[in-house]
Phi, psi and omega in degrees: 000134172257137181302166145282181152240114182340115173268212185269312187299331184277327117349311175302312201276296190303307203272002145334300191311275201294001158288298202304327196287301180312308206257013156288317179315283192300332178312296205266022133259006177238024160205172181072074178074310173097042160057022202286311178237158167331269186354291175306320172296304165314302163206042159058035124098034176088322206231052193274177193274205180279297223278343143317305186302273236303329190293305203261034177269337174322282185280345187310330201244285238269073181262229170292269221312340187273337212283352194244333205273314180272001173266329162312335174299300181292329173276314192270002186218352191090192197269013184344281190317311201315350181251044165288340188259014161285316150352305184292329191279325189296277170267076185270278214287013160287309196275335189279337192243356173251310200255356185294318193297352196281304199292320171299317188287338176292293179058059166228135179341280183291115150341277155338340157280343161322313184276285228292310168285334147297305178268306136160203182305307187304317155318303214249345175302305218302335214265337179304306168322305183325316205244008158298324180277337176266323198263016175260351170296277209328315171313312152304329155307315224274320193313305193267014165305281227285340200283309182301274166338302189296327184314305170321307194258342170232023185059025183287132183311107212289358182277304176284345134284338182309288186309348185290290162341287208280351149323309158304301169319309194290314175300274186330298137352301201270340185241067110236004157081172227260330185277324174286340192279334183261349168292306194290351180257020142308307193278322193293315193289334205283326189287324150316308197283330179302317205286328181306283179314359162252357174283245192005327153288298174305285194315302217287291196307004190241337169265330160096010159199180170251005172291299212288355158313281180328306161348269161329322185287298170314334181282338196228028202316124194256359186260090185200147211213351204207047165243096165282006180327109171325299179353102175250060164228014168279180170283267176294100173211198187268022160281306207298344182260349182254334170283311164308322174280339173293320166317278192325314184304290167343291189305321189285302195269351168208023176196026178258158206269328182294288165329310156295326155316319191271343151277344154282032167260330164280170179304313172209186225264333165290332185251009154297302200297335188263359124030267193253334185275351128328296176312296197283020144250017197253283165321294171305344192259329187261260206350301176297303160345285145288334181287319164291352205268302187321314183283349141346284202270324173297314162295344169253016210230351188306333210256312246206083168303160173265329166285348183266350194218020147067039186243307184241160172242019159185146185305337157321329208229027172244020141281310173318311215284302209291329161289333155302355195253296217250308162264038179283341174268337186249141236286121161085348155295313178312315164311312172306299206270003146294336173310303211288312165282348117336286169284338154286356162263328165308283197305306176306319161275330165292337138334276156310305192299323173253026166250007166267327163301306183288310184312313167316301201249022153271312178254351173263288191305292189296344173245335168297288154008271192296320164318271190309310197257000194023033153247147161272153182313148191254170185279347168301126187084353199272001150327273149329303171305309206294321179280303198273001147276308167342301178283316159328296187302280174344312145340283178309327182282330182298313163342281169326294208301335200292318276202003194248340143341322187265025190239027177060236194281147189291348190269319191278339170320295190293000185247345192272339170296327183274318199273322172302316169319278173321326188280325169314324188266358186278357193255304170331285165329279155018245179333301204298313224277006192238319195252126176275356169258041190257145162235195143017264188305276193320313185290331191277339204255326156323293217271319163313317191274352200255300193272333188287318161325303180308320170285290200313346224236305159006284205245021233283177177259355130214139178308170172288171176249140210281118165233113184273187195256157174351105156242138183260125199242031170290354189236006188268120174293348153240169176195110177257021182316308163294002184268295187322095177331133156268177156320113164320101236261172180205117218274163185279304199291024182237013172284138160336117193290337184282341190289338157289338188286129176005115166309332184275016177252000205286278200309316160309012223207309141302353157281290175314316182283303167329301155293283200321314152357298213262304201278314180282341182290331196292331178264348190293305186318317184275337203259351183241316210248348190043009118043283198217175215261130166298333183265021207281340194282333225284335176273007178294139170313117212263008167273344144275024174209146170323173218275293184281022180258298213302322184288339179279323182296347211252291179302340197282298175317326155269008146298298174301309178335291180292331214274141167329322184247056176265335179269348166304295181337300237265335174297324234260296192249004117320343198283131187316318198272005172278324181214114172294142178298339176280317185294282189317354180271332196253091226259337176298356194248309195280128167302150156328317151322318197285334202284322174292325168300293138016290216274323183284008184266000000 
């Protein structure tokens, strides 16, 4: 594909963009303490507003992947995906009113300290790895979406935008700390957004409506909305997106370490929930959005693909393609809209790097620590440390980003890397925060049997083959389409059948296995194996559980409390053959109640 060439003006709006994001950055290591504690650094010292969290609950994931990935979704496959966001609306208030009050009552740096007190240590090492290991992949997608896009629009060498990009990124992420990464991506999403309406705005003035968008999409159809299919080996349908995209949400939006950070920055649990419930018209808006963008980029492309005629070498690069095709003359659009995927890609690493830095030096650093000196780490500095994992992640991800070409389209890489993970450890939460009779033995064996299924299922060694819909090169003045070798082709039905099935039912699938797992290993454990104490939920913290589990355990307790046979119950669950010196050792799993039953043992 031929590039443009910058022009001054297109240079100018980019290095604005990257003035305004760096020097927000530097504002906010040289002011509110100068970034002096965890607290201030991580999470931005408690007291940030609404409308900053809700903007960057936003850009944090649905970024360079929505803005190259998903409009590229609509033009090869149709508006299917658009109803994911039904999805969104449907557990907005699941993540916001079950599982958000658990992590405010928690009042901790880390997630994952959560597990440690439900399960104990080994939980929270294993969910942490995952998910330090899902988001330094992710990270590499996110790098190389922009790397690919600046290649596409300005002939820059794509090794030498990776490293450009995640430098910046990384130098930005480490010294400002979590308050500037949520202002600045207010100035970043308004730059997302810019960057859409202007594919959109072009198309509309060159067709002269969005009816006549619509039209053309319909016409050539591109236009569905109603594939109900059972089949969970289509791609797209309204199950696989409203149950699979309710997942997909859930892993992001209510157990994620980065999201859940940015609802711990507000002051309480109540201005968390109006947020996120912020977040989601917010959210709906880029999607819908993009998703016309897609039909957008189809209406001027119906008679004459750009990948079929040999313009573009991958569908990831026909938004770049088409503001270089339609606003290339004109002065400082080219600039905008690289600004944009440019910053949207700024706000997603800078996320990750810094709930990954918080994870590092909460669940690694700080118990090796306590291990080796048997003191805890002091707050002095932890600033630092905090900053100087930042660049180390950072590092790594550039790393990565090289190695992220070989993972096919950029919107389903990114999303089968979040459903393997995610659906496990969102299964992992799960179990703990709803059941009370899950422990230990069960959970671990759950959430093990849960990621390995996902990786199997992911990662298959070969794929279905992709079938997008009818496009056409009747208007097109060359077509090298016969030249391009094809592939040894493999019929889909001679594939392993689970290997077909929908990349969006993958998180689902980890979730469903992660409970069932857990919970039967959890009973086997306690009623056959005598493992951990049968009566162990009725002394459980009850703040380790979602609202309404927590309240039936709260009344089940003062029932035992009040009931005639409350000193048989307390001999009863006191008893040697109930709760073990070992079980009694791992004193981070145990209520204070349980601990005393412990002790008289």
């Amino acid at each position: 594909m031929a590039a443009t060439v910058f022009g001054v003006w297109d240079y100018a709006v980019f290095a604005l963009t990257l003035l305004i994001s760096a020097g927000i950055g530097i504002y906010y290591r040289f002011t509110g303490g100068r970034q002096k504690t965890a607290v201030e650094y991580l999470l931005a010292d408690r007291n940030m507003s609404i409308v900053p969290v809700a903007f960057s609950l936003m850009a944090s994931f649905m970024s360079a992947v929505t803005l190259l990935g998903v409009s590229a979704e609509i033009y090869s496959f149709g508006t299917m995906f658009v109803v994911i966001n039904l999805a969104y609306g449907i557990f907005t208030p699941v993540a916001a009113y079950l599982y958000l009050p658990v992590f405010f009552n928690l009042g901790a740096t880390s997630v994952y300290e959560y597990l440690e007190k439900r399960f104990g240590k080994a939980a929270r090492l294993a969910a942490s790895l995952a998910f330090s290991l899902q988001m330094i992949l992710y990270m590499g997608i996110v790098l190389y979406t922009p790397a690919l896009t600046l290649e596409a629009v300005t002939g820059m060498s794509r090794s030498w935008a990776i490293l450009s990009v995640g430098l910046v990124c990384t130098f930005y992420s480490t010294i400002g700390g979590l308050k500037a990464v949520l202002i600045t991506d207010v100035f970043q999403s308004l730059l997302m957004f810019a960057s859409i309406y202007c594919v959109i705005v072009s198309a509309w003035v060159e067709k002269g409506s969005l009816a006549e968008i619509w039209r053309i999409a319909e016409e050539n159809g591109r236009i569905e909305f109603d594939n109900f299919s059972l089949d969970p080996t289509v791609r797209h349908t309204w199950w696989s997106l409203t149950i699979g995209g309710g997942v997909t949400f859930l892993s992001l939006y209510a157990v994620n370490q980065a999201q859940v950070q940015r609802y711990l920055s507000v002051k309480d649990v109540k201005t968390a929930q109006k947020t996120l419930w912020m977040n989601w018209p917010l959210l709906t808006l880029l999607s819908f959005s993009t998703s016309f963008s897609g039909l957008a980029m189809y209406s001027k492309y119906s008679k004459c693909d750009p990948a079929k005629s040999c313009q573009i070498t991958s569908s990831d690069q026909l938004m770049p393609y088409y503001v270089v095709d339609t606003m290339g003359h004109m002065p400082g659009l080219s600039g905008l809209f690289v600004s944009g995927i440019f910053s949207a890609s700024l706000s997603t690493v800078s996320a990750a790097v810094n709930s990954l830095a918080a994870v590092t030096l909460e669940d690694y650093i700080k118990p090796i620590y306590v291990c080796l000196r048997k003191n805890d780490l002091a707050e002095k500095g932890s600033s630092y440390r905090a900053k100087l994992i930042s660049v180390i992640y950072g590092l790594v991800c550039i790393a990565l980003a090289f190695i992220a070409e070989y993972l096919g389209s950029v919107l389903q890489a990114s999303l089968t890397i979040f459903n393997v993970v995610g659906g496990p450890i969102l299964g992992l939460f799960t179990v703990g925060m709803f059941f009370p009779v899950a422990n230990q033995t069960g959970a671990l064996t759950g959430f093990v049997s849960s990621l390995a299924f996902c990786l199997f299922l992911g990662f298959p060694p070969v794929k279905p083959a992709l079938k997008t819909l009818p496009i056409s090169t009747a208007e097109c003045l060359s077509n090298c389409s016969s030249t391009i070798p094809s592939p040894p082709h493999i019929a889909n039905d001679e594939i392993f059948y689970l290997h077909r099935l929908s990349y969006m039912w993958l998180g689902v699938l980890g979730l469903i296995v992660c409970l069932v797992v857990g919970i039967i290993v959890s009973l086997v454990a306690s009623h056959i194996l005598r493992i951990h104490p049968v009566d162990l939920a009725d002394h459980l913290d009850p703040n380790l559980f979602v609202p309404p589990v927590a309240n039936h355990l709260k009344k089940r307790r003062q029932h035992l409390h009040t009931s005639p046979q409350r000193n048989e119950n307390s001999k009863e669950i006191c008893g040697l053959e109930l709760i073990q010196p070992s079980q009694a050792e791992d004193a981070t799993s145990l209520s204070s109640e349980n601990k005393l039953c412990a002790a008289k043992l």
